[in-house]
MINU-193708 format. One record per atom (N, C-alpha, C): x, y, z; residue in one letter. Coordinates in steps of 0.02 Angstrom, whole numbers, plus 50000, padded with zeros to 5 digits. Atoms other than C-alpha are relative to their C-alpha. Layout:
XYZA
...
This chain:
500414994050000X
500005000050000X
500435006350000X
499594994949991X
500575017349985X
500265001850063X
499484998949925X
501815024550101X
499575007350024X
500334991949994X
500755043350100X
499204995650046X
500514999749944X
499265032250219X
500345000050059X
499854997649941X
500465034150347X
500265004850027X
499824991849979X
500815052050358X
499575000350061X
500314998149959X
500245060750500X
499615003249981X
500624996450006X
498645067450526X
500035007950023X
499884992449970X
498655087150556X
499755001750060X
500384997049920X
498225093750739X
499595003549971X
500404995449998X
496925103850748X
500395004050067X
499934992749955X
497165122850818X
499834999050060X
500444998849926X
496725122651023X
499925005249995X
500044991649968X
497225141451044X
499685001349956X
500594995350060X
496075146550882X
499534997950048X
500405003249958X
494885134850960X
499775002850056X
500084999049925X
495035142151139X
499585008049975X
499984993950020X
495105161351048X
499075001349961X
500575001250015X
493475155750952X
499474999150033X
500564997249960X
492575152451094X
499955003350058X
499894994549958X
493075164451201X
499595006949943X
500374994850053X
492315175751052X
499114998550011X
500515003949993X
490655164951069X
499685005650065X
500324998849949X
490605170851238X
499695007550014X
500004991949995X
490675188951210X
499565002449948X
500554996550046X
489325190451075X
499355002450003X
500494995349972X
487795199751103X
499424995549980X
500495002350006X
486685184351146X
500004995850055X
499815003849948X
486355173051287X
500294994549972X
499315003950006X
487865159751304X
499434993249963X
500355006250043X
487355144851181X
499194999849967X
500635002650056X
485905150751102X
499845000249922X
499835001450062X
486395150050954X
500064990549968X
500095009850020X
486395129250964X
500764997049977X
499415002050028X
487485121350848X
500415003849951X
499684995250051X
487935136150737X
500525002550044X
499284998149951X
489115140750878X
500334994950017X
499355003950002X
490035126850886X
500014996949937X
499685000050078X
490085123950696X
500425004549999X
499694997350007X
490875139350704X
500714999950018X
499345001949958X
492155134950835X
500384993549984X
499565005550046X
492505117950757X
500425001649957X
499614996350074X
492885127050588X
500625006050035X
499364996249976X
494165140150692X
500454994750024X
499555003149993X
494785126250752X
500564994349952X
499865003750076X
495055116050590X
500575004049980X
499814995550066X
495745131850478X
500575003550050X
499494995649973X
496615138850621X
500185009449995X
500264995750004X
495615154150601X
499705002350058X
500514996749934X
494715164750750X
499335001649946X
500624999750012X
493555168050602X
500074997049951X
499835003150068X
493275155850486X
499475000149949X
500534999850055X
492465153850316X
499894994349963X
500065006250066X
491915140450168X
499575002849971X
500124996350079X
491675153250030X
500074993849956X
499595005050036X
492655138949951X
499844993349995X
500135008749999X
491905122449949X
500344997649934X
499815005150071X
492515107649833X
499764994150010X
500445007949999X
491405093749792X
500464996149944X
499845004750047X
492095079049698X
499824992450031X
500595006349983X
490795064549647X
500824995449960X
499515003750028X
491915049249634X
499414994449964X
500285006850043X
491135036349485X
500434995449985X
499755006450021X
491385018849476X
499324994449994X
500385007750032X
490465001549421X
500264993950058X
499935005449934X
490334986549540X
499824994549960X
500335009950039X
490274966749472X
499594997550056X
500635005649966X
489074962249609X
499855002049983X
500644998750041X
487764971749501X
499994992549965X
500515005350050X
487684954549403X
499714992750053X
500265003249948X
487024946549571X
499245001650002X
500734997650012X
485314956749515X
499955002350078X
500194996749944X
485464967749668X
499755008250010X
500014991950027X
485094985449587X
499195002349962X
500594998950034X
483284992249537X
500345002949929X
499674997150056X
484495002149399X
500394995849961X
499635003650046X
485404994649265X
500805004050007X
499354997349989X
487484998149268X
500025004749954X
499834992650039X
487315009249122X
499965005050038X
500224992549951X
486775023049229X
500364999650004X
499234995249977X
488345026349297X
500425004749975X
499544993350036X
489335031649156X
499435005049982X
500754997550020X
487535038149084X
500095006050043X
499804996649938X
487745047749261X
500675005549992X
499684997750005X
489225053249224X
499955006749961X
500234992650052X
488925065549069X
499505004050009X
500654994749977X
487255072249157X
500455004150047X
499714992949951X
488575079049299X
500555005449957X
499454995850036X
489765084549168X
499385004449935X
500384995950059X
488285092249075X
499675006750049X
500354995549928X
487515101149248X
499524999350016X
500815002750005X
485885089649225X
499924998850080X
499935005249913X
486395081449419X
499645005250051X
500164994749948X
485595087449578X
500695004250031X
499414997849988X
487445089749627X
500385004649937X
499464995650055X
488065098749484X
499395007250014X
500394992049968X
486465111949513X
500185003650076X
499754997149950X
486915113649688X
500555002950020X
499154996049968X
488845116349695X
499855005849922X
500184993550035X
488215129349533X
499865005450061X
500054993649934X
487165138349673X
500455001850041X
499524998349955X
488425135349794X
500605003549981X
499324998350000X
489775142349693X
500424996550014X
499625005449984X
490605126449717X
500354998649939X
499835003650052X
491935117849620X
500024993450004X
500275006850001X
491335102549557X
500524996349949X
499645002950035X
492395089349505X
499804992749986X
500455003050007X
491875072249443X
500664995449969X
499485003649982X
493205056449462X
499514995949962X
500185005250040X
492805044549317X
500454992950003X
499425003649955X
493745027549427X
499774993049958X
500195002950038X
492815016349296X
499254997849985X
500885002850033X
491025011549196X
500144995449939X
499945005450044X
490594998049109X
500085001949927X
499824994050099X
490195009948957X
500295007450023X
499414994649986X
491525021648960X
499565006949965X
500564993850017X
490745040048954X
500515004749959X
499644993350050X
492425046548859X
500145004850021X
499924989949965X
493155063748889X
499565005050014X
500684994849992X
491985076148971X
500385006050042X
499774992849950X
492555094549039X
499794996650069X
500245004049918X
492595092349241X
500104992950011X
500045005749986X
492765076449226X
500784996349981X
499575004050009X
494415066649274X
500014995849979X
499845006449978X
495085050849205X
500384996650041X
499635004649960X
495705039849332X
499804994049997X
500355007349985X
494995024149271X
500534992749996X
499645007049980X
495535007049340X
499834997449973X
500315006250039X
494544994649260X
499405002249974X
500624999050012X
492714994049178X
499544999850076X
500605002349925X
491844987449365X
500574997450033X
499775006449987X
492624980249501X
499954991649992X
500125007150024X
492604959449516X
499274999550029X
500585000249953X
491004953749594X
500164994050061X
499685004649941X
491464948549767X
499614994850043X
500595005149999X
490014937249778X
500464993949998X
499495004250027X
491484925949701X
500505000250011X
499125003050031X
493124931949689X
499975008250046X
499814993149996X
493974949749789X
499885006149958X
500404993850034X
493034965749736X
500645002849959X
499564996550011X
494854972049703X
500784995449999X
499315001549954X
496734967649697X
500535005450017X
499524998249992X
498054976249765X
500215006049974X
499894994850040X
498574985449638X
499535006950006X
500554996250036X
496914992849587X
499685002250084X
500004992149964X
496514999149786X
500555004249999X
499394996549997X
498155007649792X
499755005849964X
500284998350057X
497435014849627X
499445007550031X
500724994549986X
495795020849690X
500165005350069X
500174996549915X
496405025849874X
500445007749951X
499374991050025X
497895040549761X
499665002949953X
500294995750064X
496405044949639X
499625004350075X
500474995349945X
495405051549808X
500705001750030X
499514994749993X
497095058649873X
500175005649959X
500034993550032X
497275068149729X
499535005549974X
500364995350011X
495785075049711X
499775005850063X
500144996649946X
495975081349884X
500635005949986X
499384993950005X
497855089549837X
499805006949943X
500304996050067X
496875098149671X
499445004850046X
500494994549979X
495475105749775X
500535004050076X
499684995349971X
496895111349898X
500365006249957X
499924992550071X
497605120349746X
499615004650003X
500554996250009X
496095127349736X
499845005150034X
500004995749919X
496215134749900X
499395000250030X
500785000349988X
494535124649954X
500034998550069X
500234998549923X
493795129450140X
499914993750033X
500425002049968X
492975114450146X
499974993349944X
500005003450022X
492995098050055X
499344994150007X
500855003450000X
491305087249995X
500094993749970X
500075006650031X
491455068149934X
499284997949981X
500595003250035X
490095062249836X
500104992949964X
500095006450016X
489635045549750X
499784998249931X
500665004550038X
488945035149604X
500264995049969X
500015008050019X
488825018349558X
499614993750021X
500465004549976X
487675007849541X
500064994750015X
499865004949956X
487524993549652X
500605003150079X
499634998649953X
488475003349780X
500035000750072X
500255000649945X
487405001949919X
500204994750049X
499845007349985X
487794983849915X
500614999250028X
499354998749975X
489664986949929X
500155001750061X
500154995949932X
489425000250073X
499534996650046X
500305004449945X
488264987850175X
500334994250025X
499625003849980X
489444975350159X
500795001250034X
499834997549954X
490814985650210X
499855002150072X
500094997649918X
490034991250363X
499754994850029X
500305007049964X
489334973550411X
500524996250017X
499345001849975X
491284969850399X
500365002250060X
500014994649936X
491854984950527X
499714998350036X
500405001749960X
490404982350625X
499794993850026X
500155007650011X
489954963850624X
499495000150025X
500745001949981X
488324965150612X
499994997249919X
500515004750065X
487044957450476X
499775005649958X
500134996450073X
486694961850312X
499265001750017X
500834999750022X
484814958650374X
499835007850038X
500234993349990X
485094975250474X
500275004949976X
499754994650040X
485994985450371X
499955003449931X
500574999650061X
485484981650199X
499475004149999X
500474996450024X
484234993350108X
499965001649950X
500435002050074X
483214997349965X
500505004349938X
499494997250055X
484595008149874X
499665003449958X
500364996250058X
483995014049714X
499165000849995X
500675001149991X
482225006549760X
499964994350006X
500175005850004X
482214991249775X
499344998450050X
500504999449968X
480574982949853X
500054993550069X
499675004849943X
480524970950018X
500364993049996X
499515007550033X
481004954349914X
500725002849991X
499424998050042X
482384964749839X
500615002250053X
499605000549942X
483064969449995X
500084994850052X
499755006749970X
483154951550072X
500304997549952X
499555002250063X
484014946649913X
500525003350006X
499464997750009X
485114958649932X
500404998050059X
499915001849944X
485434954450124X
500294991849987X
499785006950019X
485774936550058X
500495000849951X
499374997850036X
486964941749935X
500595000550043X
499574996249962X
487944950550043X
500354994350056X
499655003349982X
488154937550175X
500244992549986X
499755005950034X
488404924650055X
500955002049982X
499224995350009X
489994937250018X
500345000150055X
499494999149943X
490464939550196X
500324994650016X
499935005849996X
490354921750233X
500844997649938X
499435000150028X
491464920650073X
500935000950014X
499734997249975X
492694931650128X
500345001650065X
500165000249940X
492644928450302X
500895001650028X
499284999049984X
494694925950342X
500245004949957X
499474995850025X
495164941550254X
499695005749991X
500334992349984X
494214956850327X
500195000350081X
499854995849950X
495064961050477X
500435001850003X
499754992850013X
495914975150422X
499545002549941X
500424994750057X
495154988850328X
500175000949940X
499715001150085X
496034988750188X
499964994649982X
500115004950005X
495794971650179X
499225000949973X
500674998450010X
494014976150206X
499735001949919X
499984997950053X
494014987250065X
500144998649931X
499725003650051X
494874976749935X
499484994749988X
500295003950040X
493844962149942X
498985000749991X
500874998350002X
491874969049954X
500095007350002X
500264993050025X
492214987449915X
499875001249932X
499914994750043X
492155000449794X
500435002049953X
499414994350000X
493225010149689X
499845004050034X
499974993050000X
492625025849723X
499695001850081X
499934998949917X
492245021449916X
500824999750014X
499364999749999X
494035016649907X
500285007650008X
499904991850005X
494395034249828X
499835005250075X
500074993349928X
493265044049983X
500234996350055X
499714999949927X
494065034350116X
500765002849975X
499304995850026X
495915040050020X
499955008450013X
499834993250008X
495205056650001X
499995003550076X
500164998849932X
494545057250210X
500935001650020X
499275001449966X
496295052250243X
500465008049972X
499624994150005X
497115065650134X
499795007250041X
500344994549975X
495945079750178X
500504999350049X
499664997449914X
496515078150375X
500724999349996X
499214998749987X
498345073650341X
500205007749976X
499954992350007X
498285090450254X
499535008950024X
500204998149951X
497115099850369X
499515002949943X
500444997250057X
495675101850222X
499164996950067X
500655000749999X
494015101450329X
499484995949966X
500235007050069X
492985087450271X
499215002750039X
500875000649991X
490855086050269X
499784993349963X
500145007450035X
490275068650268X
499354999249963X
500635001550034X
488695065450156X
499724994250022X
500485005149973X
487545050650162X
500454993850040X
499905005849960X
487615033450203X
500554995649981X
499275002250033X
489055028850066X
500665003150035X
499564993449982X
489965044050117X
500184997250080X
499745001649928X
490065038250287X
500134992350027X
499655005049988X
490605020650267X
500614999949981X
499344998050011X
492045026550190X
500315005150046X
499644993549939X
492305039950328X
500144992650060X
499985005149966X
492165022350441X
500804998749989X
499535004650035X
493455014250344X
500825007450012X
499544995449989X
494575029550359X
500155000450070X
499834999449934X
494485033750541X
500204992950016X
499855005649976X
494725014350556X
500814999450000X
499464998350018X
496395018850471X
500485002250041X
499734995449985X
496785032550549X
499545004550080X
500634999449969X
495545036850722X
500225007350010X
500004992149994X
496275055350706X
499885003349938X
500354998750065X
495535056650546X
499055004950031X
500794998950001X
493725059250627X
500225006850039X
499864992349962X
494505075450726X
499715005749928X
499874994950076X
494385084650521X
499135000249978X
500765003650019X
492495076750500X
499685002850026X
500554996449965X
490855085850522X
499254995949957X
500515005450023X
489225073950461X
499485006049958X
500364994350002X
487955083250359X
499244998650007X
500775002149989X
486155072250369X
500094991450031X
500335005849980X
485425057550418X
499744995449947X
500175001650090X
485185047050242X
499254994350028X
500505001149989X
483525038350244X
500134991249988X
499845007149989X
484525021050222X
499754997850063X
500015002949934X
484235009350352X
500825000050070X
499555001949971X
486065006650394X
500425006350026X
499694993849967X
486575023950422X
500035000750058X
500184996949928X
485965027850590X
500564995950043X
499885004849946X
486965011450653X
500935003049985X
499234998950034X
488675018450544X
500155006850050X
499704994849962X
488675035950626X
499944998250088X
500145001649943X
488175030250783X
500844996450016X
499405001150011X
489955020950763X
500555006150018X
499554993250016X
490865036350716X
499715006450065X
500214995349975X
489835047550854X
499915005049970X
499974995050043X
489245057750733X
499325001350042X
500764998549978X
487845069250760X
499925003949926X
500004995950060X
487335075150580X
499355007150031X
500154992650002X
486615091150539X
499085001649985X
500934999750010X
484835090650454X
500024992450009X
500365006250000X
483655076350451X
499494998949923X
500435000550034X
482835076750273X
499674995849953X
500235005750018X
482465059350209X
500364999249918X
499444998750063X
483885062150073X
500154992149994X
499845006950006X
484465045050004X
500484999549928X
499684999350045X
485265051849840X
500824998449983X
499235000450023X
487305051949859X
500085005849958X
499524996450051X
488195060849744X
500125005850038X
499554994249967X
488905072049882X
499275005150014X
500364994749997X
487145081049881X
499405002850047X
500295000749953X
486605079650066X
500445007050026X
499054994749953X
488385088550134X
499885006049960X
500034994850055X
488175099849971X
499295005750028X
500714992449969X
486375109050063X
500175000650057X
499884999049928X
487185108150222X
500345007249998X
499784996250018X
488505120950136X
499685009050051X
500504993349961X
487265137750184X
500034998150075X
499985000649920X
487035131450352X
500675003850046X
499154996149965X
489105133650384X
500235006449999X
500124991050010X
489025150050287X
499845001950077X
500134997049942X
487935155650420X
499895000050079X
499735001649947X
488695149350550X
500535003850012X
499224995850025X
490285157950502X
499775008150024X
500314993449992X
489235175350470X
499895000550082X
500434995449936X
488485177850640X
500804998450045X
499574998249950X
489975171950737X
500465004349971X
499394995150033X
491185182950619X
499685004950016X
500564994849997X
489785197750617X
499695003950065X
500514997949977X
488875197950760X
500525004950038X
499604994749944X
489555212050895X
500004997350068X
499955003149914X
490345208451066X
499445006050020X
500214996749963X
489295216351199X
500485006750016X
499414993449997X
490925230151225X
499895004249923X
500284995050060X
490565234151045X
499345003549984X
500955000750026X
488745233751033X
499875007450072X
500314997249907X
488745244351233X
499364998150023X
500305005549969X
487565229551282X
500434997650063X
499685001249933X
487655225951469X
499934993349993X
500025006150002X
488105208951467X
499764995350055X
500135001049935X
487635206251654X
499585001250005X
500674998049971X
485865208351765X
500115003450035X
């Protein structure tokens, strides 16, 4: 494996941190009522190493790849979609390509392989490994080579949006059958059952999700002596392009890039990272609650407390991507508002 997953992870700021909420305290409102927008704020000073911080700057990048357990019939979608997928985000058709538009985001879009190759598209990297991974129903999702592959295509798309000089870094997703991947990853980590983690993915209906639950631990079962380690994990029932966002989790914090986890993909690869690395989750801020089943049991893992609750289930980075505004104005009022010494508000009774 590469020698760059064992860099160190970046500290986070205390004295911004301390300076940040010592600012908190002095703003012209009673102490914590502001909720969680005051300590988003103080997280992010503590991250950036700012007393006032910002994410003008976001950078989303959806990582695409193809999975060979799709021919296990575990997908309401057919694998075309993916690359198909692909040219709608490189066209601006995607919910994620409209949102990092609004957001003023730069959107980048990691092509890590499809069965039907979508060809050169503006925005859109090649980094492709193969057409699909294997289908690990049978044989290791991956070898060797090809994570190595996927984990330095999500490192570099973390060193490119540091170029960029981005506040705030957004991992997104697509590939179909990927649910499957990401349930079986986290049923590895976790050692629980596919029958509680499994879910309907694209849509699938209640047969379709006990089929898929049987899939899966027909795979673990498979697999059984060669998932305890995470990279292990990852190689033989992942992803590419989970591969990629646990690479890119990892870079982000070794280089002190602020991360925002998205759904329920997004945060089995944040799993798989902190599993790595458990000062990885210091850089991590969650942004919903995905309407999967298996989510609730993944952050609950990670102690996450996400941000909204809106029955989102999409991926492609575009949960974390509406969270965006929220941080804004989190940022605004604690940058903005006036101490009580400025304001000549008696801060006392």
């Amino acid at each position: 494996m590469p020698d760059w997953l064992n860099l160190p992870i970046k500290q986070l700021d205390h004295k911004t941190e301390a300076a940040a909420l010592a600012r908190q305290a002095q703003l012209t409102k009673p102490p914590g009522s502001l909720g969680q927008l005051e300590a988003l704020a103080v997280q992010l000073a503590a991250m950036q190493g700012l007393e006032k911080p910002a994410v003008d700057r976001a950078a989303i990048v959806v990582f695409a790849g193809d999975h060979g357990i799709a021919a296990e019939n575990i997908s309401a979608f057919p694998q075309a979609v993916t690359g198909e997928m692909v040219k709608n985000f490189a066209r601006g058709g995607a919910a994620i390509s409209v949102l990092a538009k609004t957001l003023g985001a730069r959107l980048e879009v990691v092509n890590l392989g499809t069965v039907n190759d979508p060809g050169e598209w503006p925005n859109v990297v090649r980094a492709v490994i193969a057409p699909s991974t294997s289908n690990f129903a049978v044989e290791p999702a991956m070898t060797e080579a090809q994570l190595a592959q996927a984990l330095q295509a999500g490192r570099d798309s973390v060193l490119r949006a540091r170029e960029h000089g981005a506040q705030i870094f957004i991992g997104g997703e697509m590939g179909i059958a990927n649910t499957t991947s990401a349930s079986a990853i986290a049923c590895a980590l976790l050692q629980e059952s596919p029958q509680l983690l499994a879910g309907p993915g694209t849509g699938l209906d209640s047969k379709g999700v006990a089929h898929k639950a049987a899939v899966i631990q027909r795979a673990l079962d498979f697999h059984r002596a060669n998932l305890a380690q995470p990279l292990d994990v990852l190689r033989h029932v992942g992803g590419f392009e989970i591969a990629a966002l646990a690479g890119a989790y990892l870079a982000a914090a070794q280089n002190g890039v602020p991360i925002l986890v998205d759904g329920f993909i997004s945060s089995v690869a944040a799993l798989a990272a902190v599993r790595l690395n458990p000062d990885v989750r210091n850089w991590m801020m969650f942004a919903h609650t995905s309407a999967e089943p298996g989510h609730q049991r993944v952050l609950t893992a990670l102690d996450a407390q996400p941000l909204l609750q809106l029955g989102m289930r999409l991926g492609e980075g575009s949960g974390a991507a509406t969270v965006v505004p929220l941080l804004r104005l989190a940022c605004a009022l604690h940058n903005g508002m006036a101490t009580f010494a400025e304001a000549g508000v008696s801060d006392k009774l």
